[in-house]
C-alpha positions, 0 to 999 in steps of 0.5 A: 616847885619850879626851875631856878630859873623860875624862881629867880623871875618871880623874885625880879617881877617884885621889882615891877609889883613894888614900881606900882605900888610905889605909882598908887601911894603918890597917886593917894599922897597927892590926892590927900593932899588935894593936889595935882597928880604928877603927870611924871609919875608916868616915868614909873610905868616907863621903867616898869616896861624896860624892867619887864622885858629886862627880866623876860629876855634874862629868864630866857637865856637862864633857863636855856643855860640851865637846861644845857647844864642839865643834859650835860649833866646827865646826858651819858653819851653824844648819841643819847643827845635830842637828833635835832642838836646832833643835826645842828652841830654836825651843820655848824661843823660843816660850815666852820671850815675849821678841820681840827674843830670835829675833835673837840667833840672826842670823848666828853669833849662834846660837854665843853662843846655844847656850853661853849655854843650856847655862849655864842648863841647868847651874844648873836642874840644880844647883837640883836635889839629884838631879841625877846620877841616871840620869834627870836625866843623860839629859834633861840630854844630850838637851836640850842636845845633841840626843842620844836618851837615852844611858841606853839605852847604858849595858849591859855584859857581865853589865848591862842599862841598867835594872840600870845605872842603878837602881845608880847613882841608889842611890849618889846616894841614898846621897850624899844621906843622907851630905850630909843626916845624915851617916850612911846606912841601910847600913854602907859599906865598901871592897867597896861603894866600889870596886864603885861606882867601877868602876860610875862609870868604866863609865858615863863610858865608855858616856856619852862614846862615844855623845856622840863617835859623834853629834858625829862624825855631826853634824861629820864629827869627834870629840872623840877 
């Protein structure tokens, strides 16, 4: 059993499996036929790739979002928190210039406080078009949760994590230029949509457990 957040990535990544799908029976209607394949069935693949990142960079945010919910939620006392968050928010207090702004930590005030940071962080991502890449995922996780970089953990038989992330921020890159131009440097096709689909639901696997291990470190329970 996974995360919600999980759970609801996995029912997105449908929309990606139905795309292709979609690409090999016009592939065999055309081919039944003994017509011509459409070269602009590619526009398919194209929309596969902006979904996939879609999907990618919303999983993120929501189990971040849902990792929060959870310390707040049993988290008994500021103190209890990751050092690293104490550290975080103590410097961002420091540098607001604001005097009053300390006490809204005061009794569970703190709880507010943590919700309300993970919402800013969310739009300094979203003000950056690079946000879903390997780096950015990474800082993004271990600012809000104090969590040591989960990049590091995205290995798998066959993968190191450098391999793993260059992959990633490359699909980014090519959601980039589908966003930007619409149409990419290279020719997209099923094999490169489907290898980059496994690549997302490996990288949330390997994101989602290291945030459930530290949360279980933290309160004494998971999310799963």
């Amino acid at each position: 059993m996974g995360s919600k957040s999980r759970k609801h990535f996995d029912d997105s990544a449908e929309d990606i499996d139905n795309l292709v799908g979609l690409h090999d029976a016009m592939v065999a209607l055309s081919e039944a036929d003994g017509e011509q394949v459409d070269e602009g069935l590619e526009v398919l693949f194209r929309s596969s790739v902006v979904l996939m990142v879609s999907h990618w960079e919303a999983y993120v945010e929501d189990i971040v979002a849902e990792a929060v919910e959870h310390l707040v939620k049993h988290v008994p006392e500021p103190q209890k928190l990751p050092k690293k968050i104490r550290q975080i928010v103590s410097k961002e207090i420091q540098q607001s210039h604001n005097e009053l702004e300390m006490w809204q930590l005061a009794q569970d005030g703190w709880r507010t406080y943590l919700k309300t940071r993970l919402t800013k962080h969310q739009e300094d991502r979203n003000r950056n078009f690079n946000t879903p890449k390997a780096a950015a995922t990474g800082e993004f996780i271990s600012s809000v949760l104090g969590l040591a970089d989960v990049t590091s953990k995205w290995s798998w038989v066959g993968v190191t994590s450098d391999e793993a992330k260059k992959r990633l921020d490359e699909l980014v890159k090519v959601r980039g230029q589908i966003a930007h131009r619409g149409r990419v440097t290279q020719q997209l096709n099923k094999r490169f949509v489907e290898d980059h689909l496994a690549l997302l639901r490996r990288l949330v696997s390997k994101t989602g457990g290291p945030i459930n291990a530290h949360l279980k470190k933290v309160t004494g329970s998971g999310l799963f």
